[in-house]
Every structure is written in C-alpha cells, then in structure tokens.
VEXMARRO-985767 format. One record per residue (C-alpha): residue in three letters; y, x, z. Coordinates in steps of 0.5 Angstrom, whole numbers, plus 2048, in hexadecimal, padded with zeros to 3 digits. Layout:
[ALA; [Y; X; Z]]
...
***
This chain:
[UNK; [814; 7F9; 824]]
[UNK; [813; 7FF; 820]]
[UNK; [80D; 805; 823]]
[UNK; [80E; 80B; 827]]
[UNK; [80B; 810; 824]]
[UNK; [805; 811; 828]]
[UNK; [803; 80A; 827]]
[UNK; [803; 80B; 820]]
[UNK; [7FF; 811; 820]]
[UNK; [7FA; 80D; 825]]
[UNK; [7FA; 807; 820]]
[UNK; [7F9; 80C; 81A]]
[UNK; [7F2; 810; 81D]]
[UNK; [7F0; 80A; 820]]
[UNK; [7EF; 808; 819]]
[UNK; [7EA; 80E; 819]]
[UNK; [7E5; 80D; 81E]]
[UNK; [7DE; 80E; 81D]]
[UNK; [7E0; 811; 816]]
[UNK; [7DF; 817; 813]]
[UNK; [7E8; 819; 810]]
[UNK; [7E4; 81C; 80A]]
[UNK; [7E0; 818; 808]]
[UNK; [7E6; 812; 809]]
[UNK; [7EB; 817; 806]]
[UNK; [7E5; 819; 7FF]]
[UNK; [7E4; 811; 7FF]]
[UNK; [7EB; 80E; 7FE]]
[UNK; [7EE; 810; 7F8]]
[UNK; [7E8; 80C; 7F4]]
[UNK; [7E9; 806; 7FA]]
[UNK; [7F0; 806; 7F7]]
[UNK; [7EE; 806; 7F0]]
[UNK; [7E9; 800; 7F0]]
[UNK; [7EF; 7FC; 7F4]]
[UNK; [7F5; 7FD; 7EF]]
[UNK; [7EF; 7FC; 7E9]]
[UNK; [7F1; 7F7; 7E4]]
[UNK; [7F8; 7F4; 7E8]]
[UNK; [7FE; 7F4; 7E4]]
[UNK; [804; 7F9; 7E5]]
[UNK; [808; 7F1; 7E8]]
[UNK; [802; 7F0; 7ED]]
[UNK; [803; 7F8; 7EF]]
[UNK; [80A; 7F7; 7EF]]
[UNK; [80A; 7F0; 7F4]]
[UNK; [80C; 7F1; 7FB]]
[UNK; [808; 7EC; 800]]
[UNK; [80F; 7EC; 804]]
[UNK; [815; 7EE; 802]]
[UNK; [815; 7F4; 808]]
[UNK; [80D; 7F7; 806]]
[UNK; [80C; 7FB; 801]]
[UNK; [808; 7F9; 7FA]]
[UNK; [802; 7FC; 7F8]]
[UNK; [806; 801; 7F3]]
[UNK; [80A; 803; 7F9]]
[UNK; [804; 805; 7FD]]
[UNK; [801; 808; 7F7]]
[UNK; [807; 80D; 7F7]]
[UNK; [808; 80E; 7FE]]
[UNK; [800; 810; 7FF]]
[UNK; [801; 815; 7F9]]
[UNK; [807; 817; 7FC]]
[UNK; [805; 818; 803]]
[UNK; [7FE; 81C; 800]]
[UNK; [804; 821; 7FD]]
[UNK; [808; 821; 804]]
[UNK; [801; 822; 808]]
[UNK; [7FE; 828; 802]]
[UNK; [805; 82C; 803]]
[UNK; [804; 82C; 80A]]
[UNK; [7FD; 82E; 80B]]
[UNK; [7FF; 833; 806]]
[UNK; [805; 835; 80B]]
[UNK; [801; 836; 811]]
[UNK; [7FB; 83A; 80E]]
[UNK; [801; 83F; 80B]]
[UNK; [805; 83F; 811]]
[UNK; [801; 83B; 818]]
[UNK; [807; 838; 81D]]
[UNK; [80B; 837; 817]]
[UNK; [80F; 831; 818]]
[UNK; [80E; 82A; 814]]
[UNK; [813; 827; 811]]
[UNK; [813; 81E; 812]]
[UNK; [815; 81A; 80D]]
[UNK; [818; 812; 80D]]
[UNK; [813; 80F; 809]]
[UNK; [817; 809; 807]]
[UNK; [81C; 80D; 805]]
[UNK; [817; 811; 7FF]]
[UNK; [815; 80A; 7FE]]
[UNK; [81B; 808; 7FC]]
[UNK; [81E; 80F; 7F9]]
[UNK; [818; 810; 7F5]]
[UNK; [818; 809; 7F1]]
[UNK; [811; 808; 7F5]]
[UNK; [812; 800; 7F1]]
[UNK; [813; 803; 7EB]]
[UNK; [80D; 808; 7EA]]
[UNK; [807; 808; 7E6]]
[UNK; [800; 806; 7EB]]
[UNK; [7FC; 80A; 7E6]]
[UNK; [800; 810; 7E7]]
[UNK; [800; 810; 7ED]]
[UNK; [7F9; 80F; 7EF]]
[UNK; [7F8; 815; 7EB]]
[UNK; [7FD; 819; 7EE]]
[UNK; [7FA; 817; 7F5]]
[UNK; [7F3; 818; 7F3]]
[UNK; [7F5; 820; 7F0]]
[UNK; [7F9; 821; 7F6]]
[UNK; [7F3; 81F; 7FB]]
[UNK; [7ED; 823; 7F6]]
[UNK; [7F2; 828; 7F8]]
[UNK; [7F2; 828; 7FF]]
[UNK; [7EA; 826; 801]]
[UNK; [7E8; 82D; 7FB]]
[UNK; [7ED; 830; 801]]
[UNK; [7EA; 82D; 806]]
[UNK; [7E4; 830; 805]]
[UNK; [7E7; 837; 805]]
[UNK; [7E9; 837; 80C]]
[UNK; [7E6; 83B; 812]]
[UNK; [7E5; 837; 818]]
[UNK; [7EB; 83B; 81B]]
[UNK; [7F0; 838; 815]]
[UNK; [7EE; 832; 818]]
[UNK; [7F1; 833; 81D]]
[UNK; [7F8; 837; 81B]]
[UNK; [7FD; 831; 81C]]
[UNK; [804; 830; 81A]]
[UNK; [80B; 82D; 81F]]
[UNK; [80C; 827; 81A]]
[UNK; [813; 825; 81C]]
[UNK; [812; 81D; 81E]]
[UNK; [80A; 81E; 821]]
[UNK; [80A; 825; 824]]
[UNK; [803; 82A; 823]]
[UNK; [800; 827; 81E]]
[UNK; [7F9; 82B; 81D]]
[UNK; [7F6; 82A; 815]]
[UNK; [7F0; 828; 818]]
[UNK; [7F4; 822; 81B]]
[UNK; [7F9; 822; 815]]
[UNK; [7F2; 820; 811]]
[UNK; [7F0; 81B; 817]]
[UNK; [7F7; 818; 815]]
[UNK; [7F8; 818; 80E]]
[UNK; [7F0; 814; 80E]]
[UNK; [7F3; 80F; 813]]
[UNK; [7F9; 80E; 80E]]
[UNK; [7F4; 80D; 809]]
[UNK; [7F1; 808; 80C]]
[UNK; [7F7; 805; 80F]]
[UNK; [7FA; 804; 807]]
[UNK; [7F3; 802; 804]]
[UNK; [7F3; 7FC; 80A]]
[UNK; [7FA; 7FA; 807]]
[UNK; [7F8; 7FA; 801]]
[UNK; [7F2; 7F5; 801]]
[UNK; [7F6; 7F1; 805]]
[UNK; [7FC; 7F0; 7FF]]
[UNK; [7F6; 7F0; 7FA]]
[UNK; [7F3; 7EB; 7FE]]
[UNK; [7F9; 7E7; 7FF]]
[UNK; [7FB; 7E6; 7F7]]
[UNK; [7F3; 7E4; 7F6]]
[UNK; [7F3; 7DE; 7FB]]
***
C-alpha cells in the first residue's frame, strides 16, 4: 500500500530528529562521495529489486530533487505564497535516463546545487524562514520546513544507499 502524503512527510522528519538539518544538509555531499568511492558504473548501475532504484538513479534524483528544492526557494523568496509545482519522481527517473547517468557528474551536480543553497541559507533573515510556498501536493510549505524535509530526504536516501552497498559486499 502506497503512502499518504502525510505519512511521507512524518516519515521524512522523523529522520531528522535530535538533528541540526544544516549540518545534515552540509554533510551529505561527502557521506555520498565516500560510498559510491572505488565502485564501478555496473555495481551503480545494479538495482537490488527490479522496482528500487540502483545508486545511480538515486544519484540522479538527489541532484534532481536539489534543483527542483533551489528553484523553489528562490520562488518563495522572490514571491512569498507563490505556488509550488509537485513533480512524479518515478517519472523523471525514467525521462531523464537516471540508469544511464555518470555518478561522478551527478555527485557534482548535487554537491554545486546544495553549496549554493547552504551560501543562501546563511543570507536569510529569521522572517525569510518563515515566507512559505502552497506546494500543490503538500500545501504551505515554510523554507524552514522545506529545509527540515530536504535534510530528512537526505538521510532517507543515504540509508537506502548503505543498505545496496551493503548488500553487494555480503
């Protein structure tokens, strides 16, 4: 049974508890670097079931999702109430060729977008923390809880990763 939309917004920040999202969200690009280090494109490549995705795919998708998350922001910042576009992750996945993308690049790719963001991050008043967007699946989404859910996301991702690297060192 697949989950409501609440349950995956409780699911992501419950990830981030007792946790500072900065410093999760500063520490990921490196946690990702170090697992994908010395594997080959094929082990990247891998799917651990024929419906999850490989390491490659969630490569693309974090660099993807960093992009979608910076656009967003910005659209808040420049416009507060703006709405927020929702996008079907499993269809970029396939659209976009995640299967076939470089990991390297798209460590890079994540790694520019997120230093990007956190040099923002450090700019915003107390009250741009507050300036929210209507996303059109989730509702009001504040960039303080954006930030919450993108460091939950992080570690959501991370997780799922150490579980296929571990599987194929077993």
């Amino acid at each position: 049974m697949a989950e409501t939309i609440e349950q995956y917004i409780q699911r992501i920040l419950g990830h981030t508890q007792g946790k500072v999202p900065l410093e999760v969200q500063a520490a990921t690009p490196k946690k990702l670097a170090q697992l994908v280090e010395g594997r080959s494109a094929s082990e990247l490549k891998k799917r651990p079931a024929p419906e999850k995705w490989s390491v490659i795919e969630i490569l693309a998708h974090l660099a993807d999702a960093e992009l979608a998350g910076s656009w967003r922001i910005r659209s808040i910042l420049g416009a507060p109430g703006t709405p927020l576009q929702a996008y079907d992750q499993n269809a970029w996945v396939a659209a976009m060729n995640y299967q076939n993308r470089d990991a390297r690049q798209c460590l890079e790719m994540f790694r520019v977008l997120r230093e990007s963001n956190l040099a923002l991050f450090q700019t915003l008043t107390p009250e741009q923390w507050k300036q929210y967007g209507i996303h059109a699946e989730r509702g009001q989404e504040s960039i303080e809880h954006i930030v919450r859910m993108f460091a939950g996301h992080d570690l959501n991702h991370l997780q799922q990763i150490e579980r296929i690297v571990a599987e194929k060192a077993a």
